[in-house]
C-alpha positions in Angstrom: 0.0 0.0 0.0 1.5 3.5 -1.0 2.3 5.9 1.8 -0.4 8.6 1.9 1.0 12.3 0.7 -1.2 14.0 3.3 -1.3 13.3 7.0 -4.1 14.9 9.5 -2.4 15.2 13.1 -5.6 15.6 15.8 -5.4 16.4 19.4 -7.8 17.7 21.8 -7.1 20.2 24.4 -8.8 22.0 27.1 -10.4 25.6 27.3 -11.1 28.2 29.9 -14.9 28.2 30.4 -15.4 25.7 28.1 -15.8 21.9 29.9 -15.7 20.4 26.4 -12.5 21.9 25.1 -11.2 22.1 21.5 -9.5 20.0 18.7 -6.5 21.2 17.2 -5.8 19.7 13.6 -2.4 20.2 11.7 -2.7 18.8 7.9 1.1 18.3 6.8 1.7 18.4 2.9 4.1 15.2 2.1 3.3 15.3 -1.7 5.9 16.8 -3.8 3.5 19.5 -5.5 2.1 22.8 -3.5 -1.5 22.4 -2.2 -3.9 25.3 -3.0 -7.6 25.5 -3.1 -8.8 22.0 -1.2 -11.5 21.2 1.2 -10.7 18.8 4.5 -13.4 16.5 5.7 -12.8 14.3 8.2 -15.2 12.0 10.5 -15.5 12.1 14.0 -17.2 10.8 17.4 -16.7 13.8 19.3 -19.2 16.6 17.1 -18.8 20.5 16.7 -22.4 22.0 17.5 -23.4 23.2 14.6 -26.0 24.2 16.1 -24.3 27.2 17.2 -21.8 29.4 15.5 -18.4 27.6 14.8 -15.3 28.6 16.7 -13.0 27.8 14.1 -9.5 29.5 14.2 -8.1 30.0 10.9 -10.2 27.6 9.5 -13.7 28.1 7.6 -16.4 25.4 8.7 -18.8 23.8 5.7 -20.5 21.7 6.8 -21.3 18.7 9.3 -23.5 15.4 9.0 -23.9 13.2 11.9 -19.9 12.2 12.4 -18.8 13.8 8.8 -17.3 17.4 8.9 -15.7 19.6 6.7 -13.8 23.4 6.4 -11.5 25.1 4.2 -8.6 27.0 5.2 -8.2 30.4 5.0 -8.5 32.4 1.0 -5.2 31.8 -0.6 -3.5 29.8 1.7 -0.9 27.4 -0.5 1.1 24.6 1.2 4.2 23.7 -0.1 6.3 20.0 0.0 6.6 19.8 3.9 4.5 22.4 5.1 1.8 22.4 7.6 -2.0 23.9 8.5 -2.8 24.1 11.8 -6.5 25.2 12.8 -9.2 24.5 15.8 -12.4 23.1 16.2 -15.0 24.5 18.8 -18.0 24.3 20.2 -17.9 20.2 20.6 -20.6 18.4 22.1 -18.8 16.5 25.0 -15.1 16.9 25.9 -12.6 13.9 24.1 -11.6 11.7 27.3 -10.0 8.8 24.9 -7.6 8.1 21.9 -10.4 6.6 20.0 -12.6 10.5 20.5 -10.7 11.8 17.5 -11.0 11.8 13.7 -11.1 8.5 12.8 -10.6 9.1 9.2 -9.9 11.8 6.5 -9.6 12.8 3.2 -8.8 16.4 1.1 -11.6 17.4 -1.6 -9.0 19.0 -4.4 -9.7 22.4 -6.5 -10.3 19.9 -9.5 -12.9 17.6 -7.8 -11.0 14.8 -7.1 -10.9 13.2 -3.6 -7.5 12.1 -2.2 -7.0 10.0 1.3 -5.5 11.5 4.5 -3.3 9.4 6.6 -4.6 9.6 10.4 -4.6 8.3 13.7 -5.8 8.2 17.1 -5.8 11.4 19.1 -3.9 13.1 21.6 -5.1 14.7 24.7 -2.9 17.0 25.5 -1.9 17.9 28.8 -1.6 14.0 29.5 1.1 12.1 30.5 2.6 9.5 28.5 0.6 6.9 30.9 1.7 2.6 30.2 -1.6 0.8 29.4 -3.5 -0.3 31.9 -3.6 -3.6 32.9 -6.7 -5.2 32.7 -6.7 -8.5 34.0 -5.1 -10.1 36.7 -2.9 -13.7 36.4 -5.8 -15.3 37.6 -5.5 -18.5 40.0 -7.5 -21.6 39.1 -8.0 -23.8 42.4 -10.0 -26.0 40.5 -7.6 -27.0 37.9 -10.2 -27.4 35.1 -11.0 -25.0 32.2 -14.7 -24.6 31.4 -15.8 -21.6 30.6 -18.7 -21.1 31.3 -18.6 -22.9 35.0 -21.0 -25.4 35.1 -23.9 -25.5 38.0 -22.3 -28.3 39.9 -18.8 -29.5 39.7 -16.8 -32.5 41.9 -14.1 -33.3 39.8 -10.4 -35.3 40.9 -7.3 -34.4 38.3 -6.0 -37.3 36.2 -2.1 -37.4 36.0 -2.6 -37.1 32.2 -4.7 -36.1 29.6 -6.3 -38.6 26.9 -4.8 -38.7 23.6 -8.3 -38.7 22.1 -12.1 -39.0 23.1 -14.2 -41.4 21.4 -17.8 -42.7 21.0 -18.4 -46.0 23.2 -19.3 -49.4 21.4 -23.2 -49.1 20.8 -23.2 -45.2 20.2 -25.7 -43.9 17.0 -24.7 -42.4 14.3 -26.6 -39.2 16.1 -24.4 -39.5 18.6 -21.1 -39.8 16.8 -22.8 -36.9 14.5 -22.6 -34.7 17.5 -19.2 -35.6 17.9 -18.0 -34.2 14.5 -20.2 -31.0 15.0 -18.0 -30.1 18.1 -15.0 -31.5 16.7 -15.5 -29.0 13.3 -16.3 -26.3 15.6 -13.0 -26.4 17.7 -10.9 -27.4 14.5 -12.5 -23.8 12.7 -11.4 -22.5 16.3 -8.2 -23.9 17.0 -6.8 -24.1 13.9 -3.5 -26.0 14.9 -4.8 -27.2 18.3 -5.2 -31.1 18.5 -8.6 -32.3 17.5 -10.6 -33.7 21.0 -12.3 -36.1 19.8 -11.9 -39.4 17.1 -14.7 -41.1 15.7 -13.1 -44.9 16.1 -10.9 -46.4 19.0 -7.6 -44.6 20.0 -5.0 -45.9 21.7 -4.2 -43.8 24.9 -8.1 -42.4 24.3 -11.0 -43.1 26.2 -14.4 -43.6 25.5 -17.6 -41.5 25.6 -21.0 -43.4 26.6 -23.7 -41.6 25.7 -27.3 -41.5 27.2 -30.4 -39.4 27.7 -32.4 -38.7 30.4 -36.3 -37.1 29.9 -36.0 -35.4 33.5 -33.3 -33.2 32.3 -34.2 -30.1 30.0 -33.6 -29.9 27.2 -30.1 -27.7 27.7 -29.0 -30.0 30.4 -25.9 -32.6 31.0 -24.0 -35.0 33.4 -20.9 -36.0 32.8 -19.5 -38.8 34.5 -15.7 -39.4 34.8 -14.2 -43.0 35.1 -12.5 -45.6 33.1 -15.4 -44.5 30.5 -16.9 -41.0 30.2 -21.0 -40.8 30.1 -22.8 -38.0 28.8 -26.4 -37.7 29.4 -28.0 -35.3 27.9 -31.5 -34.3 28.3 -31.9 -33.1 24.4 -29.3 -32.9 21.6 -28.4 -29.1 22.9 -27.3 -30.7 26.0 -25.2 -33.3 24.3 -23.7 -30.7 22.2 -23.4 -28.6 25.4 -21.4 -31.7 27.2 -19.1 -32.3 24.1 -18.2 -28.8 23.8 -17.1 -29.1 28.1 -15.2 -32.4 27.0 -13.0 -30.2 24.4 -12.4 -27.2 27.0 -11.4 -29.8 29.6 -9.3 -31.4 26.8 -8.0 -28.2 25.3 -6.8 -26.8 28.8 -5.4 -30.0 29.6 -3.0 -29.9 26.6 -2.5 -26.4 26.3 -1.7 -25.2 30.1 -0.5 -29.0 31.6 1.0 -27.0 34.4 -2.2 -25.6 35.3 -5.0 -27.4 34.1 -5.8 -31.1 34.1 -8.4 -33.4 32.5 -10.8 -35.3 34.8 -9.7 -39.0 36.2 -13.2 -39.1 38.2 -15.9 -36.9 39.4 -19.1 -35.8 37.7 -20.3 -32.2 36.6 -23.7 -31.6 36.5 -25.0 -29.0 34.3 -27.8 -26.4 33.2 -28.2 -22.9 32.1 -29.2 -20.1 34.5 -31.1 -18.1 31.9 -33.0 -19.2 28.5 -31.9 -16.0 26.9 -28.3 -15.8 26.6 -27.5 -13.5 23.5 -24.7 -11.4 21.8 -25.8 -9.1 19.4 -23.7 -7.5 16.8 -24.2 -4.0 14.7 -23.2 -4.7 11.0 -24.0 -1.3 10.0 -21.7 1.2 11.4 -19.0 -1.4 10.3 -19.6 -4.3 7.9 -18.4 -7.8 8.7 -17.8 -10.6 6.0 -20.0 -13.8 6.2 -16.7 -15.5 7.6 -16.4 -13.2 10.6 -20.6 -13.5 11.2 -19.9 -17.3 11.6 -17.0 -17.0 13.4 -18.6 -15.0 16.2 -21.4 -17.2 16.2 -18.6 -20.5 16.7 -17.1 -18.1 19.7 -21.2 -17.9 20.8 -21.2 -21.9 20.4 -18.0 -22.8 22.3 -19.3 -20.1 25.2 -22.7 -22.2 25.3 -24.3 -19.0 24.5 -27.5 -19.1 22.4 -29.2 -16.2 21.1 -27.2 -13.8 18.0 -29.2 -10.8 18.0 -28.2 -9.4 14.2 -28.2 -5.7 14.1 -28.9 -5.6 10.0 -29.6 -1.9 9.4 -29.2 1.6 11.3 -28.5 5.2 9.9 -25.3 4.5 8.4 -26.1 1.3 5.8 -28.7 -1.2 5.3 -27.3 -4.9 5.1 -30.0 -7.2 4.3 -30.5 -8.0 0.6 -34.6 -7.3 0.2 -35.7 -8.2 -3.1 -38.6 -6.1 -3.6 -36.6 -3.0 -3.0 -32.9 -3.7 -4.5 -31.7 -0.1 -3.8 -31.8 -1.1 -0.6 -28.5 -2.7 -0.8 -27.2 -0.1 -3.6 -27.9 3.2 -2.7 -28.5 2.0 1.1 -25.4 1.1 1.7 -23.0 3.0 -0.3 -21.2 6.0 2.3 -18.6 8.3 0.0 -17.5 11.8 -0.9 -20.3 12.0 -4.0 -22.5 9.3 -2.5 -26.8 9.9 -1.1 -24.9 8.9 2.6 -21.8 10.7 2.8 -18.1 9.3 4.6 -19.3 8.1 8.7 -16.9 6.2 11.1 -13.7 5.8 10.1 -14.5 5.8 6.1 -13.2 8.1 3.6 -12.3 9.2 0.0 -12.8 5.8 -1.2 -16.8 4.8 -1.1 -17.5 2.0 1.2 -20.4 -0.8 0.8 -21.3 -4.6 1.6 -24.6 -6.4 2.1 -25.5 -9.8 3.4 -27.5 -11.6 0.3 -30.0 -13.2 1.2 -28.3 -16.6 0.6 -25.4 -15.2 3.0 -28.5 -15.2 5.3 -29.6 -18.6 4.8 -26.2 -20.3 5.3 -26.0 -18.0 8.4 -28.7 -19.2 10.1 -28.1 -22.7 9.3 -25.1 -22.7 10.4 -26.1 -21.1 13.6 -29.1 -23.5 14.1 -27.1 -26.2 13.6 -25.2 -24.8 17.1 -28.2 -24.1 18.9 -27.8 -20.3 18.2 -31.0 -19.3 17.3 -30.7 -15.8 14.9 -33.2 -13.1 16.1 -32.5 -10.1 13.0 -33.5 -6.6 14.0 -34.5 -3.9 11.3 -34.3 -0.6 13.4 -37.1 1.9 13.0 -38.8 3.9 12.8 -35.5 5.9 14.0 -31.7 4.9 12.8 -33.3 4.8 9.0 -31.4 7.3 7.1 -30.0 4.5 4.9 -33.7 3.7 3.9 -34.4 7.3 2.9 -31.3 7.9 1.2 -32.6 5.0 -0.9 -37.0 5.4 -1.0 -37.0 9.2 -1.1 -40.7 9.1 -1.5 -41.0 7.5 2.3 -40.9 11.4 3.4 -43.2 13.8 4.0 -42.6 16.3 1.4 -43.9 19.3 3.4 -41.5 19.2 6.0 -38.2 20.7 6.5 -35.4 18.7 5.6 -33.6 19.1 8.6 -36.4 20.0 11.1 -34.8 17.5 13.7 -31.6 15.1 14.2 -31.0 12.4 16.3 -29.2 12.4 19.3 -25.9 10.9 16.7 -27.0 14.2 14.6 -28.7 13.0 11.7 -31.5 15.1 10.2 -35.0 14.1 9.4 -34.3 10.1 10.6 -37.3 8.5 11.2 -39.7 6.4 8.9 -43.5 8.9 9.2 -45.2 6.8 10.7 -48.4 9.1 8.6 -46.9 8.0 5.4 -49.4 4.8 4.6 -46.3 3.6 1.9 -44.3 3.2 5.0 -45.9 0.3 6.1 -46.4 -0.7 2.7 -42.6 -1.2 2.5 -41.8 -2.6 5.9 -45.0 -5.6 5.0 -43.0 -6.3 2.0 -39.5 -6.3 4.1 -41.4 -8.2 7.0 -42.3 -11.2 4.0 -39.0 -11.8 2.6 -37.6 -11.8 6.5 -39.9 -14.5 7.8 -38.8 -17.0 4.8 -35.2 -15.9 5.8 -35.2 -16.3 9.7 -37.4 -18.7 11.5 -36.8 -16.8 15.0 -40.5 -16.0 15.7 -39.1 -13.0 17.6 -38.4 -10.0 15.0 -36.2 -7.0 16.6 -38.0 -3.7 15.5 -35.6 -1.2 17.6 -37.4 1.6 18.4 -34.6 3.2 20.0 -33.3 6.8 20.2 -36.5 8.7 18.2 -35.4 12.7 19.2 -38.2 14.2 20.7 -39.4 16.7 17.8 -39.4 14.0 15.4 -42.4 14.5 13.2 -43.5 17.8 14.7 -42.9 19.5 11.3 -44.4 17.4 9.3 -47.9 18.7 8.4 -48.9 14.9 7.9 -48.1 13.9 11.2 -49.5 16.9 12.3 -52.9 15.5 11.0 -52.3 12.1 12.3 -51.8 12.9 15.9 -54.9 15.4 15.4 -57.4 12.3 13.7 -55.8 10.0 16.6 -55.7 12.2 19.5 -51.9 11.0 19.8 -49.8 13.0 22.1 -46.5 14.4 20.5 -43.6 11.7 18.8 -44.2 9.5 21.6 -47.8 9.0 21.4 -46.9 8.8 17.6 -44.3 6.1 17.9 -46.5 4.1 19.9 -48.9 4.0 17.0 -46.5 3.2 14.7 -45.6 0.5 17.1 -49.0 -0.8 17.5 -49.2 -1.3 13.8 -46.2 -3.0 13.2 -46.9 -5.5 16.0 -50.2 -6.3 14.5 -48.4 -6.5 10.7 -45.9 -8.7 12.9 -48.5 -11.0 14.0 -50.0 -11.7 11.0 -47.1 -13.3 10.1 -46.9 -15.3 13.0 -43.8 -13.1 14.7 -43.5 -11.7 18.0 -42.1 -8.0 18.2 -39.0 -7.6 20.5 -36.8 -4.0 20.6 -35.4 -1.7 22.6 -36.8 -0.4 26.0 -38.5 2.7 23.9 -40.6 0.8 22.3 -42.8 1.1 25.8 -42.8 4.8 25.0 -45.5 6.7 24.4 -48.3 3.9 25.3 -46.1 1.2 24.4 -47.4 -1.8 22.3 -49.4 -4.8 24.0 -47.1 -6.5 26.4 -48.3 -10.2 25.7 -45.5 -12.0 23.8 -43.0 -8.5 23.8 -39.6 -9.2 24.6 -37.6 -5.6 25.0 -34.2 -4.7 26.2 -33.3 -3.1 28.8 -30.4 -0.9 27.6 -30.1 3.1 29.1 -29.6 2.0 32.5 -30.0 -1.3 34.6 -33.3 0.0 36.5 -35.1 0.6 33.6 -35.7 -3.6 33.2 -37.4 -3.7 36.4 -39.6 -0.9 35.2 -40.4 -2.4 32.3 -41.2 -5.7 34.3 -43.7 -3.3 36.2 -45.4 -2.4 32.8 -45.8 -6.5 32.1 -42.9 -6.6 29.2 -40.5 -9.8 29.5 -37.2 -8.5 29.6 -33.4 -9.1 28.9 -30.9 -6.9 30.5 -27.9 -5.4 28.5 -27.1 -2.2 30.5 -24.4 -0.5 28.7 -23.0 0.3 31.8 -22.0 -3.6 32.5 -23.0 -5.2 28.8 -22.1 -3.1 25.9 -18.2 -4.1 24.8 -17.8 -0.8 22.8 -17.7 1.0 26.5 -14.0 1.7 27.6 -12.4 -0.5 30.0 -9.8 1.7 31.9 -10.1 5.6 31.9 -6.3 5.7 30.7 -6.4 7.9 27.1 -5.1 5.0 25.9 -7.8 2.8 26.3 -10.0 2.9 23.1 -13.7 3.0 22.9 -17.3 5.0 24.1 -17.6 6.1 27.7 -21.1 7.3 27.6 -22.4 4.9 30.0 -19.0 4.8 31.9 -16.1 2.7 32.0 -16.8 -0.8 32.0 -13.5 -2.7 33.1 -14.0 -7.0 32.9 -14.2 -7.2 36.9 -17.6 -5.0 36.6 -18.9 -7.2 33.5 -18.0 -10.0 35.3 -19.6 -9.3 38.6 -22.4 -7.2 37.5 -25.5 -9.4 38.5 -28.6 -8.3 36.4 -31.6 -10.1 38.1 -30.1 -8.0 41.5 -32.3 -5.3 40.3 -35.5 -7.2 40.0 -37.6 -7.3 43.2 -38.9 -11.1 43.7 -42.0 -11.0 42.3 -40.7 -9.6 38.8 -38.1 -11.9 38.5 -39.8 -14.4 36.3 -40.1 -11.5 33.7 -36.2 -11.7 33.5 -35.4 -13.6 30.4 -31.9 -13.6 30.3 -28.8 -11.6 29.5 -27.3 -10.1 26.2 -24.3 -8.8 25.1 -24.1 -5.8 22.6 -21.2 -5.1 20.2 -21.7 -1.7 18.8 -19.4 -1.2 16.0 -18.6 2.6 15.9 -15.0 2.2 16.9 -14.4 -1.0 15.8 -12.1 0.3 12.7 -10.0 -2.9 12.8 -9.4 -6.5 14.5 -7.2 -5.6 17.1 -9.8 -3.0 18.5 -12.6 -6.0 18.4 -10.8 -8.2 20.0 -9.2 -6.3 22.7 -13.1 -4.7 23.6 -14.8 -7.7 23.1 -12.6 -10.1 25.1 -12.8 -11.2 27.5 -15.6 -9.4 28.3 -18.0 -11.2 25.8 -16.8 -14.5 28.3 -17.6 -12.6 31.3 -21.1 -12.2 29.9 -21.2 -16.3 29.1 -20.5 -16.9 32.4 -23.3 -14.3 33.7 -25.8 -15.8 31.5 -25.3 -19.7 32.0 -23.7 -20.1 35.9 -25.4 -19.7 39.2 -24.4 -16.4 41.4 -22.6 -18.5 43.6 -20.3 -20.5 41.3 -18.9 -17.3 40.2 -15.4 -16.8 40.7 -13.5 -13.9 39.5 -10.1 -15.1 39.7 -10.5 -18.5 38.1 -12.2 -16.6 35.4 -9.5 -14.3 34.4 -7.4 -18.0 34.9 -9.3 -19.6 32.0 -10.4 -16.4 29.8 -6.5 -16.5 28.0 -8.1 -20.2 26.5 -11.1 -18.4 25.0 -10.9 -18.0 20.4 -11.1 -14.4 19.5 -12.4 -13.3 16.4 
């Protein structure tokens, strides 16, 4: 890859009076002609307020949309081979507290049209010291010296002196049986790609054999494994065989991998059973788009964690990702971000236009291979907010009357939301709704209904009507009837509606078969509880792994709900918040991997490990079996993406 001619240094400073500071940018000419007559865009987390007048020292501002912004630099000004433009950025919206609060991309707009990258890279926050990283988990100390991960409900195990070379099926197992043998033997080969494979499908020498049985008083999610001169796995349905396999290959793999600490089983039995039905890790493909292989991979992470629900964020502002075929532009115009594109340069993207859709036989080998794990796929479509990927690409979904930029979301984009008076709206989202329940059996569908700014709608003389016809109170009492309707289209279909903890806004929808998530803030699940909604908790102060996990500058990621280190993700316990008659409302757990600064591999990794563990563990083992220390032990074992 050539070495970019331009390069955009970015720091942040403070500023008398001014909590939120400034951002000082220095563009540094390493071409070898002069530069004259160029616009800089760059995109960023941290937001000027347009909203008020710029503060822009020697620097004109253009223009901003959402996380895209771009000025010009004074009349005249001409840089020549090595020479440098330094201006500042102010109002922002929030102060920059980590490296990740800068521009995340950038690019130069030249006098002849043409748009040329910019090299950049994390910010500095000046004033700071030159801090180590932090360190973020401890050694760990396993006094049971057995990985599993998650720790199963009941445990009494004695350490062998060695490991088996191989596990294998007993005489008299079914070809089910040795069937589920090969399914968690592929899934820890496409893991482990140079470990040893756990298990052989005939005798071994050295090996030991696995008995397999069943047992109707067990659930279906259930095992027991007992340890002896034979191994016997009963299973009270073929998750729970799967389940038991997949703690055979941890033992195994820990065993091999960490002799000095871990050991495989000579006797004992474990005795096994998840805490919570609902134990999910959702992923945003919009802000960021992920390959098929990397879908699949998370969902083999999901598998080898035990966990069971992948909540797939398909669409939001920034792109939609699901191929629909009654409206291709959907996945043309609805996903393209660029300099001269509908949806202009967001997150970390730049000169170059940026795309990618899931087709919808992507989708289909998806959720096969996930059922064929006991992942069950639950797909969300977000609206009626987060849609400016679907206007960009069915302009006529838009009130005509109404200002184009008479709101913006809380992320800044104008004019957001599907009208919820526009009767083509729900035209569309029928046809959307019929191609997704051939493409995903879930019968939950995940509407979102998150984030709607207040004033949404309130200009638009057709909403106006609406609310005046219905008696609906304001964008809440609108939403609501938005909400109502798509739970009835929903039905129809035979789907259940789940979404975010807005969707109770406003009236809310009927609660009978509504599963929402609690996200803003943990009490909010209990107050949904109250209303009669089942709910799963996924507080972004413990469950979102975009949050930053030290306050060091160093540390990448959001800190709008806090800083979320692995101790408090581990630890957090959810259903504390729940008095004891609400309880059973408590569906489970989720995790939620929100893409907005995930630019590359490393970052995923490092946020979402091993905090997306920590959440297993939470979801599947009793309060009590928790141990922090044995965790952070065993989390070094765990695939990353």
């Amino acid at each position: 890859m050539a070495n970019a001619e331009y390069r955009l240094e970015n720091a942040w400073e403070p500023v008398d009076g001014d909590p939120c500071g400034r951002f000082v940018f220095t563009l540094i000419n390493l071409s070898d002609a002069p530069l004259s007559g160029f616009k800089l865009a760059y995109t960023s987390l941290t937001r000027i307020k347009d909203s008020e007048e710029p503060h822009c020292e020697n620097a004109t501002f253009l223009r901003r949309n959402a996380n895209f912004h771009q000025y010009e630099p004074p009349a005249g000004l001409t840089l020549q081979p090595g020479d440098s433009w330094q201006f500042t950025v102010a109002p922002l919206w929030r102060p920059a507290r980590h490296r990740t609060d800068g521009a995340k991309s950038a690019y130069l707009t030249l006098s002849d049209g043409r748009h040329v990258p910019v090299a950049v890279d994390d910010t500095l926050l000046s004033g700071r010291p030159a801090e180590p990283a932090p360190v973020l988990m401890p050694a760990g100390e396993a006094k049971q010296p057995f990985s599993l991960l998650p720790w199963p409900a009941d445990a009494a195990l004695e350490a062998g002196d060695k490991a088996p070379v191989a596990l294998y099926p007993a005489d008299g197992a079914s070809v089910d049986d040795r069937r589920a043998m090969q399914v968690v033997g592929s899934l820890y080969r496409r893991l482990f790609q140079i470990g040893q494979q756990p298990f052989a499908l005939a005798t071994v020498h050295d090996g030991q054999a696995i008995r397999f049985a069943t047992d109707d008083t067990l659930v279906g999610e259930a095992y027991r494994l007992e340890f002896g001169d034979e191994i016997t796995l009963t299973s009270g349905g073929p998750a729970g065989c799967q389940y038991g396999l997949t703690a055979l290959a941890q033992l195994l793999h820990g065993a091999r991998t960490q002799p000095g600490t871990f050991k495989f089983p000579a006797s004992g039995t474990i005795s096994d059973q998840p805490r919570y039905g609902w134990r999910g890790c959702h992923l945003d493909v919009s802000r960021q788009f992920y390959p098929a292989a990397d879908v699949i991979r998370l969902i083999d992470i999901m598998a080898w964690m035990r966990l069971n629900i992948f909540h797939w964020h398909l669409t939001d502002d920034e792109a939609w990702r699901l191929e629909i075929k009654a409206y291709p532009q959907l996945t043309t115009t609805g996903v393209l971000r660029g300099p001269d594109e509908p949806m202009l340069p967001q997150l970390g993207n730049g000169a170059e236009p940026v795309g990618g859709f899931y087709s919808q036989d992507d989708v289909k080998a998806i959720v096969a291979h996930a059922g064929a794990l006991h992942v069950e796929v639950v797909p969300e479509i977000d609206i009626p907010g987060h849609s400016t990927a679907t206007l960009a690409a069915l302009a006529d979904l838009t009130d005509g009357q109404e200002a184009p930029d008479s709101y913006r979301s809380v992320q800044g984009f104008p004019n957001n939301a599907l009208n919820p008076a526009i009767e083509e709206t729900y035209t569309f989202l029928g046809k959307v709704f019929d191609e997704m329940v051939e493409l995903f059996p879930s019968k939950l569908l995940h509407i979102g209904g998150d984030e709607v700014a207040a004033n949404t709608w309130m200009a638009s003389p057709l909403a106006r009507k609406l609310m005046e016809d219905e008696g609906l109170d304001g964008t809440f009492g609108l939403q609501s009837h938005f909400m109502k309707r798509i739970q009835k289209m929903l039905a129809e279909r035979g789907r259940q509606v789940a979404g975010w903890d807005e969707v109770s806004h406003g009236g809310g929808v009927d609660p009978e078969g509504t599963l929402l998530m609690a996200w803003q803030k943990p009490e909010v699940g209990v107050e949904l509880a109250k209303l009669g909604y089942d709910v799963v908790m996924t507080p972004g102060q413990a469950y979102y792994l975009d949050m930053v996990q030290d306050e060091a500058f160093q540390e990448p990621g959001a800190s709008w709900a806090g800083t979320v280190p692995p101790k408090h993700t581990y630890t957090y316990e959810a259903v504390g918040e729940f008095p004891e008659e609400l309880k059973s409302r408590m569906r489970g757990v989720q995790a939620c991997i929100w893409s907005e600064h995930f630019l590359n591999r490393d970052y995923f990794n490092h946020l979402v490990f091993p905090r997306l563990g920590a959440i297993a563990e939470a979801a599947w083992t009793p309060k009590d079996n928790k141990d922090w220390l044995r965790f952070a032990a065993i989390a070094p074992l765990m695939p990353k993406l």
